[in-house]
N, C-alpha and C positions, 0 to 999 in steps of 0.2 A: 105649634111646638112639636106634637105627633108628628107633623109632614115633615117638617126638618130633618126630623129623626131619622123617619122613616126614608126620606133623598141617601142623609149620611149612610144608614146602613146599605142601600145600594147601591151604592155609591165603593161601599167599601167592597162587599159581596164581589161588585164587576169589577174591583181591582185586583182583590184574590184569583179570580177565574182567569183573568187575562195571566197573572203571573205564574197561574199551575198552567194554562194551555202552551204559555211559550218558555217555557221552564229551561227548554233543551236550547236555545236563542240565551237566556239569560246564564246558563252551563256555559255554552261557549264564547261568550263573551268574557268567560274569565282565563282562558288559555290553561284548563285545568291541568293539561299532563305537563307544562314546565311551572305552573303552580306548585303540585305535587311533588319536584324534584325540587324547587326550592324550599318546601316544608319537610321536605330528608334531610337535605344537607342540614338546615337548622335543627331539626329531632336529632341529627348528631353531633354538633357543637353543643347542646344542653348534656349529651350522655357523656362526652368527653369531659366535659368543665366540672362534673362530679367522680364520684367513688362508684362503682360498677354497682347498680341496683340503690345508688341513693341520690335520682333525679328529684326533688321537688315535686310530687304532684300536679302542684298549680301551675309550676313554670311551661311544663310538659304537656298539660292539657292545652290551659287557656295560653302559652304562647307561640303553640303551634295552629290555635286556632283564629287568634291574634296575626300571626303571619303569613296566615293561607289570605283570611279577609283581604289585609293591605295587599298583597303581591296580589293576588286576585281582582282589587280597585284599579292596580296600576296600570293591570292587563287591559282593565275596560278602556281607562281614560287613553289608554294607546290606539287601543282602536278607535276609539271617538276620533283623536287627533289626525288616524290614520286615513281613515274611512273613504277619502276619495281616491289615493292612492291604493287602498288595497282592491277598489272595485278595477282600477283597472291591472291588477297582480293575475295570473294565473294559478298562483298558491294562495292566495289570501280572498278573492273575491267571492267565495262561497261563507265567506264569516256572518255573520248575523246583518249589520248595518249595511253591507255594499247589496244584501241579499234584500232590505225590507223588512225584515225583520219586525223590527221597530224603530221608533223614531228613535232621531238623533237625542234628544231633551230627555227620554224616557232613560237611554242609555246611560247620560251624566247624573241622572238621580239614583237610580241604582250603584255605579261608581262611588258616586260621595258617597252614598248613607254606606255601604258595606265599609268601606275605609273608615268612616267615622269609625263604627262599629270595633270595628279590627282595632285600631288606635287605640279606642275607649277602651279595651278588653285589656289592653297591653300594658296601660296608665295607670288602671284601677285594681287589675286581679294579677299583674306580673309585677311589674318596677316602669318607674319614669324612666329611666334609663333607657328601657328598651322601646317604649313607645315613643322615645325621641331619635334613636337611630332606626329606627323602621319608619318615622315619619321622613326622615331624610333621603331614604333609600326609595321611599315610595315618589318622595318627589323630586328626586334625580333619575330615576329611569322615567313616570311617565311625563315630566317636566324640562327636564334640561335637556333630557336624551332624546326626547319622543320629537322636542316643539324646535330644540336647535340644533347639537349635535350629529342627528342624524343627520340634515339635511347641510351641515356647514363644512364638514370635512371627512377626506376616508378614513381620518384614523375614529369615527364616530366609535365603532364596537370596543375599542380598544379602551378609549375613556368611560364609553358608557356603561363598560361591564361592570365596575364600580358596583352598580347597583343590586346587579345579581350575584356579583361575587357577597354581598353582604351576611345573607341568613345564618352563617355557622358563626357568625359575631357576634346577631341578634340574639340565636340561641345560645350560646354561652351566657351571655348579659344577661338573659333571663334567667337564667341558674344565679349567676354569680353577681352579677351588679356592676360589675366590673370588665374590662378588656385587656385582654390575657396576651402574652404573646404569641402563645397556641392558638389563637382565635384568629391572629393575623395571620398566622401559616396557614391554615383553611381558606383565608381569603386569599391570600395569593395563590393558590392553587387553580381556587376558580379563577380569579384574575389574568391570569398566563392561560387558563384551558378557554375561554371565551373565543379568542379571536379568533385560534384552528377550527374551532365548533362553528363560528358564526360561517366566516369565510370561504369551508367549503359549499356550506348552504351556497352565497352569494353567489360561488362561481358558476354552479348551476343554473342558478337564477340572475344571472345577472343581465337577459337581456331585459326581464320586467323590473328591473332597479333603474337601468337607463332609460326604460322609458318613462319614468315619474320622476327621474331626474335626482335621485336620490343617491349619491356619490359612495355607492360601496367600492373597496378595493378593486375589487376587476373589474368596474367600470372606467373606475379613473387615472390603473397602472396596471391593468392589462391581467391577463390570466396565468400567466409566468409569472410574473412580479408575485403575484399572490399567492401560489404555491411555493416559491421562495418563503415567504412571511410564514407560511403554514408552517413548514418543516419547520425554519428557525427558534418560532414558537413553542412546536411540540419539544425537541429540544432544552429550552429554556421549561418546559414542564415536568418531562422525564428528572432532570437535576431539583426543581419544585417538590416533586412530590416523593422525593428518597430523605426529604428535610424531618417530616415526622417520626422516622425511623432513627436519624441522626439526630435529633432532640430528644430521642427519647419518650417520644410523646406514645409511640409505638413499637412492639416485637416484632418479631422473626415470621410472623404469619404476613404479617399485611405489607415488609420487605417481600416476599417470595412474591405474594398476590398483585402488586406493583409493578414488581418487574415485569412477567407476564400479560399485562394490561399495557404497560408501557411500550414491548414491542409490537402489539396488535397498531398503537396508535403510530409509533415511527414505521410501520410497514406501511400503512398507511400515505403519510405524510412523505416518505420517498416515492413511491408507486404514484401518486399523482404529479413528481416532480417530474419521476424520469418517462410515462403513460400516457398517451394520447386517447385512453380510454375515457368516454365519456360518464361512465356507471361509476368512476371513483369516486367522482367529490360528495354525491347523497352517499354511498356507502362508507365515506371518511364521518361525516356526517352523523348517520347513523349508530355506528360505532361509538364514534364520541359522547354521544348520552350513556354509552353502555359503559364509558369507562367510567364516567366520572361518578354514576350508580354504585360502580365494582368497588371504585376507591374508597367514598365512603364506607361501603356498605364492611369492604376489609377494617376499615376503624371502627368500626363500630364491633366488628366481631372481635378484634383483637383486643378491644378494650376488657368485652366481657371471657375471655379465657380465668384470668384467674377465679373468675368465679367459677366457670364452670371446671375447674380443676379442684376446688375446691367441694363443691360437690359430689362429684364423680370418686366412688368409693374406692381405698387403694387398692 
């Protein structure tokens, strides 16, 4: 009985140590910094769906730690499914699993349990509600998306965005219980910013796309075709995201701060159509995480002004 014990405990011990030694392998296996942007955008669907300073505690803690987990699960179970494709990626073969890291089996245990985890957080200390549309979202991006869509058609990012466009829904629901139609403007926002985002990555990379065979736009309709879609998109974005201001959902701040965001990204998105330069599309790219940062980040400022007008002595 001792020796048993005494196996289980080192048993347990050399699982610790392996997990603190490869901590920075189990870090990036979760795609922390678009992790991170999907747990903003959600921290701002929960601030929105309330009165300025009366988030829910619980919603705020544990459903953004609820929707780090899952987005975090989804990232791994991506790579899992990824993994021989990314080793032959020159952006992606440095990841954990094409690297060695660790085994494949080790990989999908850590996925589950952290998604349980996240799920369970979501179920228990937020609302069903929201651990039902975050179990959805988790298993259309690392399921539908990862296992079919990517590899069945070029409009893959376009459908598959779906999933990331989700968090400012999740966060609302978590506040509120409910789906707002302020919650669906959030997501069409992301929903319409996805593809320019995804795209210009692609056209960069699109000769390690064809060689794994995996049908992004400028593989399968050329690099023209696809700065076409870019603009037309940004476009279709710019009119997207003047809709909170015209709801009413937002003032006068985050109208100004928009606009100015929005020609950064139609400078953009012309300058790659009419530009043989090859530095645009990572710099369109680039850019585009900064807007859709700036966007929120203007809703979220703009929401709390009347407090802080309020505070602010006359």
């Amino acid at each position: 009985m001792t020796s048993t014990t005494t196996q289980r405990d080192g048993a347990a011990r050399d699982g610790m140590a392996e997990l603190t030694q490869h901590w920075e392998d189990y870090y990036a296996l979760c795609k922390p910094k678009v992790v991170a942007l999907l747990v903003f955008t959600a921290i701002v669907g929960m601030v929105l769906a309330a009165p300025p300073a009366e988030v829910p505690w619980n919603a705020l803690i544990f459903g953004s730690i609820g929707i780090g987990l899952s987005s975090a699960s989804a990232a791994a179970i991506n790579q899992v499914v990824d993994e021989k494709a990314d080793a032959a990626m020159a952006r992606t073969r440095g990841r954990p699993l094409p690297q060695g890291a660790m085994p494949t089996g080790r990989a999908i245990v850590f996925a589950t349990t952290i998604g349980v985890i996240g799920l369970g957080t979501l179920y228990w200390l937020v609302n069903p509600m929201t651990a039902l549309l975050t179990a959805l979202s988790l298993m259309g991006y690392a399921f539908v998306y990862t296992l079919f869509l990517k590899r069945a058609t070029p409009q893959n990012i376009v459908i598959g965005g779906a999933a990331g466009a989700a968090p400012p829904v999740l966060g609302w629901v978590a506040v509120t219980g409910t789906i707002d139609p302020h919650a669906l403007l959030l997501f069409l926002i992301i929903f319409i910013w996805t593809p320019p985002h995804f795209w210009a990555l692609a056209i960069h990379r699109r000769e390690d796309y064809a060689k794994v065979d995996i049908p992004m736009l400028p593989v399968t309709h050329g690099v023209r075709f696809t700065e076409v879609q870019i603009l037309l998109y940004t476009v279709l974005l710019v009119a997207a995201s003047l809709l909170p201001f015209a709801m009413e959902m937002s003032g006068l701040l985050y109208l100004v701060g928009v606009m100015a965001l929005n020609a950064g990204f139609l400078y953009y998105a012309i300058a790659m159509w009419v530009s043989d330069d090859d530095t645009l599309p990572m710099r369109a790219f680039a850019y585009s995480i900064t807007y859709l940062m700036g966007l929120f980040g203007l809703l979220l400022v703009d929401h709390y002004l009347p407090l802080l007008a309020r505070l602010l002595p006359a």
